[in-house]
Each structure stands twice: as C-alpha cells, then as structure tokens.
N, C-alpha and C positions, 0 to 999 in steps of 0.2 A: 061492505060493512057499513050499517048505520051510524048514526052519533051515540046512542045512547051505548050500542057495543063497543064502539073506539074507546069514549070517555071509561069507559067499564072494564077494557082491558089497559086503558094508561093509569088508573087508579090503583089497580092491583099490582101491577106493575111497579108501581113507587112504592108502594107498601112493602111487596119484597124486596124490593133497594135498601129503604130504610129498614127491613128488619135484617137485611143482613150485616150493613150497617153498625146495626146495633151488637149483634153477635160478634162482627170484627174487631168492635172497639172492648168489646167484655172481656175476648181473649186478650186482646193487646194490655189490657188492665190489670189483667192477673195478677194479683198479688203472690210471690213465691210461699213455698211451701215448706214448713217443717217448721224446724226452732235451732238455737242456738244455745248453749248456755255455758256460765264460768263454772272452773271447778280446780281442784287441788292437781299436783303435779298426777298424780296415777290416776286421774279422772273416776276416782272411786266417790267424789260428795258431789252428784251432778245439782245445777242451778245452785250452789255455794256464794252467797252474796256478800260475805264480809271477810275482809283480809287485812293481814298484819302489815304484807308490806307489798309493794308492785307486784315486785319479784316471785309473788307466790301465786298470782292471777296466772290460769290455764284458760283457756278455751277447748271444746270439742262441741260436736252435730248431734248428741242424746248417743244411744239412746236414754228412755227412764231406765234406773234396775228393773231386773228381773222382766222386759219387756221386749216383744222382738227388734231384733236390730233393723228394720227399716221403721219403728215407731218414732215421730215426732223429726226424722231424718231427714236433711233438706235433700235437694235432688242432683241427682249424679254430676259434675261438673268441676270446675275450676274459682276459685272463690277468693276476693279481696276481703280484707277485714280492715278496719281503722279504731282507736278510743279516741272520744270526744268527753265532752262537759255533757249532763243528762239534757240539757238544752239542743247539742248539735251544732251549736254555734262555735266552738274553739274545739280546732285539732290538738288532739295531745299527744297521738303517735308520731314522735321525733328521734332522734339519731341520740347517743350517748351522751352529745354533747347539750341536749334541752334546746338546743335553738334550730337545727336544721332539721326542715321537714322530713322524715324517712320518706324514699321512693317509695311509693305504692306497690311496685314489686317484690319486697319487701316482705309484704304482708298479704302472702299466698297459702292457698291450702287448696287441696284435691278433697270432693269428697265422692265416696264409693260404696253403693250398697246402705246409704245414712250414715258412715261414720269420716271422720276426717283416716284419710288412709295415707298423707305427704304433704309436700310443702307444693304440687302443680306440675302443669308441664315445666318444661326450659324455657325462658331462666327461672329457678324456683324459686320459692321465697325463701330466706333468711333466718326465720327466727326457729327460736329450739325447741327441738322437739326430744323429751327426754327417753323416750323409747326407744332412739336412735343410739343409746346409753343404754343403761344397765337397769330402766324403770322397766316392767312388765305391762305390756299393752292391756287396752283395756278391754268391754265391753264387746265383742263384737272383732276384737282384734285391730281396735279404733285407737287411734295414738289423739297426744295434745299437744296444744301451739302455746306458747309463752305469749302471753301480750305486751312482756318490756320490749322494748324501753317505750316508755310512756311518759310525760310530763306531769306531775300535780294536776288535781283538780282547782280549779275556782271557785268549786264552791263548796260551801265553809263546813255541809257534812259531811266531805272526800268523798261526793258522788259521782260515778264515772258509768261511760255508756259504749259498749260495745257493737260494733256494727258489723255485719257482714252480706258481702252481695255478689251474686256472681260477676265473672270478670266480663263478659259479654254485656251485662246492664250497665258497665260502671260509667260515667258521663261525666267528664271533668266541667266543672263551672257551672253544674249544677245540683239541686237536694245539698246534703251535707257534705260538701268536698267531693263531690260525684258521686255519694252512695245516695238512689232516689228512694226516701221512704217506701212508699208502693213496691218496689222490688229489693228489702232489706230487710231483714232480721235485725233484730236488736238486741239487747241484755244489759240492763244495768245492776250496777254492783259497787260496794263501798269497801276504800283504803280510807279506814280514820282518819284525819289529822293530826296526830298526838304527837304534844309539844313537850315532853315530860319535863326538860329543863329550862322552858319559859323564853331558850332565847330566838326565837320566829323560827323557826326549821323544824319541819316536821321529823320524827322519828325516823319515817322510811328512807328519809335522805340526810339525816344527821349521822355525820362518823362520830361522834361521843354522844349518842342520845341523854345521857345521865349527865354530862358535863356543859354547862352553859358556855357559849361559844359563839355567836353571834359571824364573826367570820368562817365559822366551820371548815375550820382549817387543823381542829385537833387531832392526831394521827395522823396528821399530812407532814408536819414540820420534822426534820431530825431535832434529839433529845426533848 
C-alpha cells in the first residue's frame, strides 16, 4: 500500500471514530422523555398550577384529556421525585417534622404504559396515593402521588418546582440533589403565601389562620 492510500484510509478511519463518537455521546445525552405535571387529588385538572394548601398538590405522568394514554407519558420504569424552590437550590421535600431530609425512597413511583401505575419496585415509596382509598382512578387507569410533606417556599410568590427522574439516572452530589437537569422532568406550581392574620405564618401551616398567633400554638394548648 502507498502513502497516499495509508494516509487515506487512516483519515477515514478517524472520521468514523469521531463520528461514532459523536453518535455515542448524543445517545448518552438524551434527554428523557415525556412530561410531568401537578394536579388535584382525582387527577381530573391536569398541569393545575395554583393551590390552597400543600396538601392538595398531586402529581401524575399525563396523559392530556381526551388524548391517548402513552401522550406526553414518560417511559416505562421506576421514578424518584423531590420539591425544590423554582431555583433548584433548596430541598423542601422533608419528613413531617420540616427539618429532616425525607429519604429519597420515599419518593417513588412506577410508571407504565405513560401513566404513574404505584409507588415502585421493593421498598416502595411512601407517600399517598388516594386511589389506594376510595378516589376513582384516573385517565388511563393512572393513579396520583401526593407531594407532602414538603416545606414552604422561599420565595415570596410560594413558587415551588417539581422534579422527577428515573431511579437508574439519580446521582447523589450532583444536578439538584442528584436529579441531573438533562435526564429530569420538571413542573412548577404555586402554594400562595397568605398571611390572613398578619402574624408571619402562612395559612397552609397556620392552625387559626383567622386568629393572630405568632407562636401558632392556637388549638394546640387545652382550654
């Protein structure tokens, strides 16, 4: 073989390298697929952005109404979730008591055919699921996760930012608390702050919202 054939087949040669290369890294990059969105306990008002109180934030995988049930559906698998600030930077999915992180296990879901179908394999997550009860399944025969307990927002429009990612991507120590943007759903959604009685405690976590109480200890204390 000459030179100019060697040089001519080692050039072509790297060019398929790098382009496969290239192709390896595209797949590796993938961004997942589908959507997420919040919504009322019977998952009947999908992508629902404003709530009364924590308590009443749902989550499920779509689908849209009247759309088929793998539209807009992430893909079949096992699934963390977390709430953050719309920033990403402060966890607020915590344990009842506001200060302890909730385990990440915790906050599981199976999804199947697009819709959340359980709480995952063993050990499954925790949080409730009202279909499990006496609510009538949804869409597709798609059930919903409860996003409490969750701590306040920090910021000052009670905006809050849902996450979810499969459990195979999730990467402790890095992206937002191991959820990497690039392989994450998101959804944000607003709990007001409303102060009705002026004394710093929002409503969703005031026991006398209408009575000023600054220790918010009213209906705590006997007599």
């Amino acid at each position: 073989m000459n030179i100019d054939k060697r040089v001519k087949t080692l050039v072509s040669g790297g060019l398929a390298a790098l382009a496969l290369c290239f192709t390896a890294g595209a797949a590796i990059a993938a961004p997942v697929t589908g959507a997420i969105f919040t919504t009322l306990i019977d998952g009947t008002a999908v992508n629902h952005n404003i709530y009364v109180l924590k308590e009443y934030v749902y989550l499920n995988g779509g689908p849209q109404p009247n759309a088929p049930c793998h539209a807009a559906g992430l893909p079949d698998g096992d699934y963390y979730f977390q709430v953050t600030d719309p920033s990403g930077k402060v966890l607020l999915s915590k344990m009842e008591d506001g200060t302890t992180d909730e385990p990440i296990g915790n906050r599981k879901v199976k999804v199947y055919g697009g819709v959340f179908v359980g709480l995952g394999d063993l050990p499954a997550g925790t949080h409730y699921v009202p279909q499990l009860e006496n609510v009538p399944y949804g869409q597709c025969n798609g059930i919903t996760v409860q996003l409490a307990p969750f701590n306040s927002s920090p910021n000052m429009g009670g905006e809050y930012k849902v996450w979810i990612t499969k459990v195979t991507d999730y990467k402790p120590g890095y992206g937002s608390f191991g959820f990497i943007p690039s392989k994450s759903k998101t959804d944000n959604f607003k709990v007001p702050n409303i102060d009705s009685d002026g004394d710093g405690i929002p409503d969703s976590e005031d026991n006398c919202p209408t009575e000023f109480d600054p220790t918010n200890l009213c209906g705590l204390l006997p007599g």
